[in-house]
Short mmCIF file of the C-alpha atoms (twelve columns), coordinates in Angstrom:
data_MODEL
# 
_entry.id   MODEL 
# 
loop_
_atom_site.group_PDB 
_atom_site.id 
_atom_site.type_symbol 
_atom_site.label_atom_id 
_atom_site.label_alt_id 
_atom_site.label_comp_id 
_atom_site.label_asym_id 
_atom_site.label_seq_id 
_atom_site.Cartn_x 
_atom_site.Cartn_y 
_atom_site.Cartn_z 
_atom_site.pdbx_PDB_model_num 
ATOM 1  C CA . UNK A 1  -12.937 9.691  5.998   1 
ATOM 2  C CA . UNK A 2  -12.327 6.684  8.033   1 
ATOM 3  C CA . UNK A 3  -10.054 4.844  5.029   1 
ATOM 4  C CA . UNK A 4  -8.332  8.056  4.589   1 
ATOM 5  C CA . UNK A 5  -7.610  8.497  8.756   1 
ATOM 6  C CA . UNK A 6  -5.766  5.165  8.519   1 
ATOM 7  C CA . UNK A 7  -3.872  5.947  5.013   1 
ATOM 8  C CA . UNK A 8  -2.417  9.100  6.786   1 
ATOM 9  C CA . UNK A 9  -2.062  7.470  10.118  1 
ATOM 10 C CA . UNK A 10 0.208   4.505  8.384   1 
ATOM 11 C CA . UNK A 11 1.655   6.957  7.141   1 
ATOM 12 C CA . UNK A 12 3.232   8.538  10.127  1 
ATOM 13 C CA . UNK A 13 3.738   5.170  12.043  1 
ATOM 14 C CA . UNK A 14 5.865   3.697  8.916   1 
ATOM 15 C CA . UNK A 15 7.252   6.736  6.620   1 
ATOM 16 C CA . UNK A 16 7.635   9.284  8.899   1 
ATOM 17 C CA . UNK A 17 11.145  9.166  9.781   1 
ATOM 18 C CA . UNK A 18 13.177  10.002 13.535  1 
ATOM 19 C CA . UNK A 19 14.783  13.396 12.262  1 
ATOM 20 C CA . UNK A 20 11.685  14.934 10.245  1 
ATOM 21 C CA . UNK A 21 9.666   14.205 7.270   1 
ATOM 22 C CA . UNK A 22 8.667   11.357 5.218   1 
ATOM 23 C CA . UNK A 23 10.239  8.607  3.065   1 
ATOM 24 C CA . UNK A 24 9.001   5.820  0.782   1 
ATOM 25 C CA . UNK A 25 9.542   2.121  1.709   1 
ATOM 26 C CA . UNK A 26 11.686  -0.244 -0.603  1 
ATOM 27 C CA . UNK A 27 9.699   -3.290 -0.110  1 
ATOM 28 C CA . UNK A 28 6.327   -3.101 1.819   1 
ATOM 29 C CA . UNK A 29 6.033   -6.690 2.533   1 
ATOM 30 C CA . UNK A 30 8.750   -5.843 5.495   1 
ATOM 31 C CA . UNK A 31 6.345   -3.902 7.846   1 
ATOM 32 C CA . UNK A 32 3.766   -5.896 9.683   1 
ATOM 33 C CA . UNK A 33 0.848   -4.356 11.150  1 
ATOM 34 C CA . UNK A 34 -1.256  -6.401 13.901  1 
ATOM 35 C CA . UNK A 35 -4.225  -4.841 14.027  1 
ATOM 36 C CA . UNK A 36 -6.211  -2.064 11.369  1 
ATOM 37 C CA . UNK A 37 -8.914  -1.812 13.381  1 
ATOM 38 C CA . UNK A 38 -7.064  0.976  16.183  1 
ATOM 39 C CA . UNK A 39 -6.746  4.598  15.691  1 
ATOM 40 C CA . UNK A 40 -2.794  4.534  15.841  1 
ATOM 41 C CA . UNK A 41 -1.192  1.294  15.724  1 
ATOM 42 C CA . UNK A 42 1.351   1.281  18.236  1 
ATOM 43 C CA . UNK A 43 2.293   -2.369 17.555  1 
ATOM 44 C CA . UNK A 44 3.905   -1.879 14.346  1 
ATOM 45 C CA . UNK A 45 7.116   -3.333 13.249  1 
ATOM 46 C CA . UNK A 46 8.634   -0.506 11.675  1 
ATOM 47 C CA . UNK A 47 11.637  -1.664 9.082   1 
ATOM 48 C CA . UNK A 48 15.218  -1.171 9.532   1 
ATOM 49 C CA . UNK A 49 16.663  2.410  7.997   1 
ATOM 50 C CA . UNK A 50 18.065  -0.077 5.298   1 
ATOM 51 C CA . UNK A 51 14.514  -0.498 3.989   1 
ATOM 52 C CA . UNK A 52 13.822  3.632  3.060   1 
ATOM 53 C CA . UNK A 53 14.294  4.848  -0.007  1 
ATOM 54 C CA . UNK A 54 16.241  7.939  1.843   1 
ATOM 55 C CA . UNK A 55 14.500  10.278 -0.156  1 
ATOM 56 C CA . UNK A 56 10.734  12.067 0.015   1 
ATOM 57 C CA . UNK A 57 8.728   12.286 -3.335  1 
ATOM 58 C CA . UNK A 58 8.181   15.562 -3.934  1 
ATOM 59 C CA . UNK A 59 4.136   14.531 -5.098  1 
ATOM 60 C CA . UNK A 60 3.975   13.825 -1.402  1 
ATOM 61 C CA . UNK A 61 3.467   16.854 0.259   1 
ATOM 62 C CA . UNK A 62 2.139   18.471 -3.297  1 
ATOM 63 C CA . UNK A 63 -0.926  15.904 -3.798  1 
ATOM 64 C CA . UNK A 64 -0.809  13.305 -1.344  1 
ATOM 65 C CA . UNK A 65 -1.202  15.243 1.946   1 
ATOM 66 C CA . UNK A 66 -2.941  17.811 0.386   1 
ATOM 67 C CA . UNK A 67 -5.698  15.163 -0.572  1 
ATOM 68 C CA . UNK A 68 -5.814  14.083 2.926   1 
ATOM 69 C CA . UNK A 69 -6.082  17.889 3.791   1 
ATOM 70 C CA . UNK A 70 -8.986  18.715 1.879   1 
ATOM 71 C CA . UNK A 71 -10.813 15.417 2.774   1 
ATOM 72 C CA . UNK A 72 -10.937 16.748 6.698   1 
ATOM 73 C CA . UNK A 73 -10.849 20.083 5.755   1 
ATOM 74 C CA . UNK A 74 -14.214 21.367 6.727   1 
ATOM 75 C CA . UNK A 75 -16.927 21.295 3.718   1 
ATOM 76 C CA . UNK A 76 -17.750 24.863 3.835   1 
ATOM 77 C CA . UNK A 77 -14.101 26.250 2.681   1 
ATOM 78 C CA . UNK A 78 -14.343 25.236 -0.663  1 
ATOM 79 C CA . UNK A 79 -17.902 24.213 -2.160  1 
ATOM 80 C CA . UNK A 80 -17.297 20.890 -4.597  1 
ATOM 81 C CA . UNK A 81 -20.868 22.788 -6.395  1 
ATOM 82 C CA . UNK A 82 -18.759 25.616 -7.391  1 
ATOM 83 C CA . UNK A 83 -15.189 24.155 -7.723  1 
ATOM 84 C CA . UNK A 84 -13.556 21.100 -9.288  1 
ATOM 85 C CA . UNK A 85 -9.947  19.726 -8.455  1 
ATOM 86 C CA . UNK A 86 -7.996  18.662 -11.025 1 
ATOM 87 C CA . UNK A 87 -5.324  15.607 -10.588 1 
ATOM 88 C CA . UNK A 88 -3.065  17.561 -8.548  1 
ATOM 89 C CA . UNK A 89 -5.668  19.110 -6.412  1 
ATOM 90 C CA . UNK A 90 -6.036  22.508 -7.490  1 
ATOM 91 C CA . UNK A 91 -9.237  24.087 -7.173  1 
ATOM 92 C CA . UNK A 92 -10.510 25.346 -10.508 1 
ATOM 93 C CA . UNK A 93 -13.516 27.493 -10.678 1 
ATOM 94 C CA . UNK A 94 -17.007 25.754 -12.170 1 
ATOM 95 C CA . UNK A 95 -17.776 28.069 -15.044 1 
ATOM 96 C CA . UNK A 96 -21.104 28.175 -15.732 1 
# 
């Protein structure tokens, strides 16, 4: 849970964007972080709007936050005994 609190919160320091929502990053290797070790980085250089790809995958939302969701989701709302998720995070029943 710890890795996955700093995937999501580099998420929302780099990708999030001023007006709403989330976009991918052309090259990576253009945002500089100086420390991993704090909750939220506020000493992140950000890249110039020249450096999104202007455009939100639509797997985003559909897997990659959902993934997040369900990994601080609390353990009792869906038992991993009794359900599997398959790559795109459905919850399919265990039949047994």
């Amino acid at each position: 849970r710890e890795m996955a609190w700093q995937i999501f919160n580099s998420f929302r320091d780099v990708c999030r964007i001023p007006t709403g929502g989330y976009s991918g990053i052309m090259d990576v290797t253009k945002v500089k972080f100086s420390s991993n070790n704090e909750e939220h980085n506020d000493d992140v250089s950000v890249p110039d709007a020249q450096y999104y790809t202007d455009h939100m995958e639509s797997f985003f939302l559909a897997e990659t936050m959902k993934y997040l969701y369900l990994i601080f989701d609390d353990e009792s709302n869906i038992s991993l005994d009794d359900w599997v998720l398959n790559t795109e995070a459905h919850p399919l029943p265990i039949l047994r």
